[in-house]
C-alpha positions in Angstrom: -106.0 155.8 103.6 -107.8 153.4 105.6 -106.5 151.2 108.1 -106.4 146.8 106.4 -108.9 145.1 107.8 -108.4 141.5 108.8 -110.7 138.6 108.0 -112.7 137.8 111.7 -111.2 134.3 112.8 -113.9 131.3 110.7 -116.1 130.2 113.5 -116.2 126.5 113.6 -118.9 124.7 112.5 -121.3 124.3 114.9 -120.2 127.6 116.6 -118.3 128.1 120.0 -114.6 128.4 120.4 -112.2 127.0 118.0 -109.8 124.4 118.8 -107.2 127.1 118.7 -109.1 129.5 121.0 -109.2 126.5 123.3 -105.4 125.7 122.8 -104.8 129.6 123.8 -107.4 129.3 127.0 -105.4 125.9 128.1 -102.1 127.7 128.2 -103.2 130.7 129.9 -104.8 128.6 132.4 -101.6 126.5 132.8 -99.7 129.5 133.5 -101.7 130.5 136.0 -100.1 129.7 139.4 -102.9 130.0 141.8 -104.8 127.9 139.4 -102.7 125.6 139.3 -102.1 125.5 143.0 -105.8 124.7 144.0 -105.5 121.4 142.7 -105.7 118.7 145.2 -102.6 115.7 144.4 -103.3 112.0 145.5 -100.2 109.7 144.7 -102.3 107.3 143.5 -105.0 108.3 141.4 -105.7 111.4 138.9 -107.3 114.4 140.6 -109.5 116.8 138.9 -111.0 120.2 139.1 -114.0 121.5 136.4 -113.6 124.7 135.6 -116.1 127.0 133.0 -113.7 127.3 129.4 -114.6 130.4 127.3 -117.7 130.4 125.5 -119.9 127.5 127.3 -116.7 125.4 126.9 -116.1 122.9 129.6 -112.5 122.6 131.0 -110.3 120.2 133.5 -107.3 120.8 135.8 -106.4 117.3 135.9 -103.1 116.3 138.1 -101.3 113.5 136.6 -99.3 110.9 139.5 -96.3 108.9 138.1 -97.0 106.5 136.1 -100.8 107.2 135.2 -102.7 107.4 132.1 -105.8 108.0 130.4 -105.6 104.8 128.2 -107.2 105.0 124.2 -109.9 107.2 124.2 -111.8 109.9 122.0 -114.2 113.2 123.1 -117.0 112.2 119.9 -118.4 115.5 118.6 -116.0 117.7 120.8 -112.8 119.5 119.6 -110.2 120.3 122.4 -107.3 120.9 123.5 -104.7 120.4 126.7 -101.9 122.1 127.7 -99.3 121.3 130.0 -98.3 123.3 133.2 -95.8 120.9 135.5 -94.1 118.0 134.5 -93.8 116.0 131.1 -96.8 114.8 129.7 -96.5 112.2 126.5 -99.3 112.1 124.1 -99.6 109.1 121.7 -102.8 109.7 118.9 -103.4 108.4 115.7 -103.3 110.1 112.2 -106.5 109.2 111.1 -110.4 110.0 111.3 -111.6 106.7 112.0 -115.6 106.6 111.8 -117.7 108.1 114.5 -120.3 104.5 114.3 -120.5 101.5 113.3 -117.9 99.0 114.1 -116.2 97.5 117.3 -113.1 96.6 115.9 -110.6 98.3 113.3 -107.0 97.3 112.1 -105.3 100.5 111.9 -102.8 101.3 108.6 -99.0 101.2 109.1 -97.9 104.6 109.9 -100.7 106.4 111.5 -98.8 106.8 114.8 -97.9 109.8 116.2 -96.3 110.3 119.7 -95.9 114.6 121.5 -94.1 115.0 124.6 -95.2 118.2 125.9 -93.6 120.0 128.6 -94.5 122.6 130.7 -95.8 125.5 129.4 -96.6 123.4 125.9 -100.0 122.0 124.1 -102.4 120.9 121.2 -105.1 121.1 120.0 -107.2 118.8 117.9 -110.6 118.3 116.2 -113.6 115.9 116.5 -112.8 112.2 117.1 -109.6 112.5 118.0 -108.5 109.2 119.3 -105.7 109.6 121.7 -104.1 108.3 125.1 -101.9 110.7 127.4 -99.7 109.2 130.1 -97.4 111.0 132.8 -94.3 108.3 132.3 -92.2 110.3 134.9 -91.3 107.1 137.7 -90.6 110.3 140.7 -92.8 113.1 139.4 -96.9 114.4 139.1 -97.8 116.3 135.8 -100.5 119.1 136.1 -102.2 119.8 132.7 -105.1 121.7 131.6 -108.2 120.5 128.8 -110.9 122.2 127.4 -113.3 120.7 125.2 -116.5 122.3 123.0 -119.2 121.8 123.1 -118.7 120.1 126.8 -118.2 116.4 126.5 -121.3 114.6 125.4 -119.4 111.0 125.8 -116.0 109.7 126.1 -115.4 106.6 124.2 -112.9 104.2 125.5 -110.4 101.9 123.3 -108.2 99.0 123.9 -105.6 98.4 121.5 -103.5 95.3 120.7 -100.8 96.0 118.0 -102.5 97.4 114.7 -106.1 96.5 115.9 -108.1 99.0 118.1 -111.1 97.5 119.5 -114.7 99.8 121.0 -114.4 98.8 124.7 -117.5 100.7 126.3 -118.7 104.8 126.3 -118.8 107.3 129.2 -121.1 109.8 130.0 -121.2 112.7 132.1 -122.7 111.0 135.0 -119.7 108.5 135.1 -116.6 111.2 135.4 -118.4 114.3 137.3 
């Protein structure tokens, strides 16, 4: 009798690591004291450290001071993930593909709110156009996370939001975050 075989994991369209892959890279990274410990804190603005993810991945150690935030944004073509390693992170997204192009200004259905808090040693992952904002809401204490995205981040589009209506505020590239 032979041994079952299992079903290699479905490679993601347009190849490289699947958002879970990334999840599971996040998480090992977040455990990973020394890692973790290289990251220079300010008390006043995010910090960050780019590290190579698996698989011609990009990935962040980002530290997190009270209070601070990443505001509504999405990663365009990119899946990712992030994964927490100190402090409490909170993660507000929306439950809904909005479209990649063509408008500057959506009203957004009742109910596509979600909110995560993620705690050390916690993360997600998500897909393509994932709009999102994270926010360390700890008054006293900085939040260390890690984030991998594939393929590396061709753009970061940046949103402002007032009640039900998200609005296109302006797109990042590379040049304006490394």
């Amino acid at each position: 009798m032979s041994a079952p075989t299992h079903a290699p994991a479905p490679t993601p369209l347009g190849g490289g690591p699947s958002a879970a892959e990334l999840l599971a890279f996040a998480l090992d990274t977040a455990a990973n004291a020394s890692i973790i410990d290289s990251l220079p804190l300010d008390p006043e603005g995010r910090t960050w450290i780019r590290l190579d993810g698996p698989a011609g991945s990009e990935a962040w150690v980002i530290g997190w001071p009270p209070g601070t935030g990443t505001g509504w944004h999405d990663h365009a073509d990119s899946r990712g993930a992030f994964a927490t390693a100190r402090g409490r992170l909170t993660e507000h997204s929306l439950a809904v593909r909005l479209p990649s192009e063509g408008w500057r200004s959506l009203e957004l259905a009742h109910g596509v709110d979600r909110t995560r808090s993620l705690g050390p040693g916690t993360g997600r992952a998500f897909k393509e156009h994932h709009v999102h904002e994270v926010l360390n809401e700890s008054r006293a204490e900085h939040a260390i996370s890690v984030h991998a995205y594939y393929p590396p981040l061709p753009l970061i589009r940046r949103y402002s939001r007032s009640g039900p209506v998200l609005h296109l505020e302006h797109v990042e590239r590379p040049a304006d975050w490394q």
